[in-house]
FIDREN-524185 format. One line per 4 residues: their letters; for each residue x, y, z of C-alpha. Coordinates in nm, 2 decimals, m for minus. Example, Ala and Ser with C-alpha at 12.3 -4.5 7.8 and 13.67 -1.06 7.14 Angstrom:
! residues 2
as = 1.23/m0.45/0.78; 1.37/m0.11/0.71
This chain:
! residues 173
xxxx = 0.00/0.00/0.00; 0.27/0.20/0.08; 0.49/0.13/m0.21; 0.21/0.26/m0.40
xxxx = 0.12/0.58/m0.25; 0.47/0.68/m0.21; 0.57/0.64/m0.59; 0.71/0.94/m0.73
xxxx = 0.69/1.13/m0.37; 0.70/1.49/m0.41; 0.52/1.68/m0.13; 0.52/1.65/0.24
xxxx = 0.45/1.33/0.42; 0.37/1.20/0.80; 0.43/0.94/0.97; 0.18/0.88/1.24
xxxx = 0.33/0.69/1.56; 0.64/0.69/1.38; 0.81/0.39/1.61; 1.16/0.34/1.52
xxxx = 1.12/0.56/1.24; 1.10/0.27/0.92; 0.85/0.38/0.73; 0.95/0.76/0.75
xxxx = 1.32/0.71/0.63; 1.15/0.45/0.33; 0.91/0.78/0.27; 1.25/0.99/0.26
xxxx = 1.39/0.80/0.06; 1.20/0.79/m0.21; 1.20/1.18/m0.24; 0.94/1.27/0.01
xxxx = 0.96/1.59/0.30; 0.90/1.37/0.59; 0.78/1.44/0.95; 0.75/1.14/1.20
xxxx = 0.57/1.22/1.50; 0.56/0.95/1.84; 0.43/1.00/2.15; 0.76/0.82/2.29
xxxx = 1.10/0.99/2.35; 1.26/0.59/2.30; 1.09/0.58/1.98; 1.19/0.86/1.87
xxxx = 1.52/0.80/1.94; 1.58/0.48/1.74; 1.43/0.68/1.51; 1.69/0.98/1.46
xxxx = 1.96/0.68/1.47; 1.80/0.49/1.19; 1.78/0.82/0.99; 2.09/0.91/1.08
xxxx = 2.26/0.63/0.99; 2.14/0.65/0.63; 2.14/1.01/0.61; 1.77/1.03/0.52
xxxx = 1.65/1.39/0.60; 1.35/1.31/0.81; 1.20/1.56/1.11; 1.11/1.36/1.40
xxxx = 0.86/1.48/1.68; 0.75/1.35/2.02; 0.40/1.46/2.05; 0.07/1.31/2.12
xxxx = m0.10/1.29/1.83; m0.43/1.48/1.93; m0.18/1.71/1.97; 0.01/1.77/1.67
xxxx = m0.04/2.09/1.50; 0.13/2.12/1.14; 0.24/2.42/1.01; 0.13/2.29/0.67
xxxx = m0.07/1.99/0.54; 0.08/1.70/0.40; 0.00/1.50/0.05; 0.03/1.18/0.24
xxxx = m0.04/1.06/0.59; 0.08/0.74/0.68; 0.00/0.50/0.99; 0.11/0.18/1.06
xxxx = m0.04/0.10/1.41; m0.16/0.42/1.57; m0.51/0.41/1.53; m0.58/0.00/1.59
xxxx = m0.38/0.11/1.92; m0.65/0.35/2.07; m0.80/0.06/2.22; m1.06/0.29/2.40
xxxx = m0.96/0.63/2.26; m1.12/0.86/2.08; m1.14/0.74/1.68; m1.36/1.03/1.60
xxxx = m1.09/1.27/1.75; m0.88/1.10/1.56; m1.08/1.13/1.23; m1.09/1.55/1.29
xxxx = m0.66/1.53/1.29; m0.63/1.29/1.03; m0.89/1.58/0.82; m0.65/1.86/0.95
xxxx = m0.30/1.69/0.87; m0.43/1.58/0.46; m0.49/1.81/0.16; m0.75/1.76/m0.04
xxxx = m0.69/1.50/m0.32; m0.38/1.40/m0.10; m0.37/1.02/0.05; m0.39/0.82/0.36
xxxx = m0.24/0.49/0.42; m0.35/0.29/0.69; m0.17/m0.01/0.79; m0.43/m0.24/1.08
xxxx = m0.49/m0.53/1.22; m0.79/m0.68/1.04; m1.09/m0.84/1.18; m1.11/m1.24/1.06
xxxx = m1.47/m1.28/1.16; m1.70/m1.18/1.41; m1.55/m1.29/1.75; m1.17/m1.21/1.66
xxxx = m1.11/m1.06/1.94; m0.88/m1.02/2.29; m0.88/m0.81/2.57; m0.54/m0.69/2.52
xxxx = m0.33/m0.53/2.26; m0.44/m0.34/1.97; m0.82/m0.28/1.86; m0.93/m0.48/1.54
xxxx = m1.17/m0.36/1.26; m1.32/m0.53/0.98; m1.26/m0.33/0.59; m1.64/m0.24/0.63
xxxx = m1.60/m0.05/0.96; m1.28/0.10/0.88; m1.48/0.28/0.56; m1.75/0.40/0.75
xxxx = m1.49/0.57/1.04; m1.34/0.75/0.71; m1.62/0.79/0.51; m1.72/1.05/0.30
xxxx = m1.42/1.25/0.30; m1.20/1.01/0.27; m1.27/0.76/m0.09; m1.14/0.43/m0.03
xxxx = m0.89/0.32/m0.32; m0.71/0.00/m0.25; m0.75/m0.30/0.08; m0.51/m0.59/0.10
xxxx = m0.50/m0.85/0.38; m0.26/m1.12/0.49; m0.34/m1.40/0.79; m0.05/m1.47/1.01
xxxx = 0.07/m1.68/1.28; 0.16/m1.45/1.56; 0.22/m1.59/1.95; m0.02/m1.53/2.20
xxxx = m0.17/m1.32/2.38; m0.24/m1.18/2.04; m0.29/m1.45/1.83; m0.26/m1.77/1.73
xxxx = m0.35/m1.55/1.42; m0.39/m1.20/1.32; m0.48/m1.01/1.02; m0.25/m0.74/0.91
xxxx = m0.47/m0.52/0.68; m0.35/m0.26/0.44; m0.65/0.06/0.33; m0.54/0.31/0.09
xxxx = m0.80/0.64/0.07; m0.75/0.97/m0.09; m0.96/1.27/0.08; m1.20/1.42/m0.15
x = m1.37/1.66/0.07
């Protein structure tokens, strides 16, 4: 999904709960203005290090992401674990940034853990939503362009298996 969106990057990107920064230095390296932004000083550490040490130019940010106030909106938001980690938080909150952050026309790539069927679920670690709800949380604004889902074997307590889920939107309104 990524891959995709990114091809050709011209523009400003985020990086939504950056972690150790992966995604961000990919996004800088294919010719992207990136911003990373985690609420953890650690992550943003290994971070700076992995940026560092491949000299991608990337601006990393601890903030809370209800938080986060660009100067600027970006042509791509990216988030790869972020919102299917606000196990009880506030997705519509979450929605309002997200609408802040993008320009219209520009795209949003959501990497998730899936839903399999109706009971997949556990009472820890992140939140999972099936393709239809995660539409209707960005829906209208956001037009959905692309899904892709994998099942893997992952150890408990959050398996025996998960599905990691790839959504690909561009904001229309």
């Amino acid at each position: 999904m990524l891959a995709a969106a990114a091809k050709g990057g011209t523009g400003r990107a985020l990086d939504v709960g950056c972690g150790a920064g992966v995604f961000a230095v990919y996004l800088a390296q294919q010719g992207w203005r990136v911003t990373g932004i985690d609420l953890f000083d650690e992550a943003i550490a290994m971070a700076r290090a992995r940026a560092t040490d491949v000299e991608a130019p990337v601006e990393f940010i601890r903030s809370d992401l209800f938080d986060y106030a660009p100067d600027e909106p970006f042509q791509l938001v990216h988030d790869s674990g972020c919102l299917h980690s606000l196990v009880g938080g506030d997705i519509d909150g979450y929605k309002r940034q997200l609408l802040r952050w993008l320009t219209l026309g520009g795209e949003y790539v959501l990497g998730h853990w899936g839903k399999r069927h109706p009971v997949d679920w556990r009472p820890i670690g992140p939140r999972r939503r099936s393709e239809t709800t995660i539409k209707r949380i960005f829906s209208p604004e956001l037009e959905w362009l692309e899904s892709e889902a994998t099942d893997a074997d992952v150890p408990l307590p959050f398996g025996p298996k998960v599905r990691i889920a790839g959504y690909r939107f561009r904001r229309t309104s």
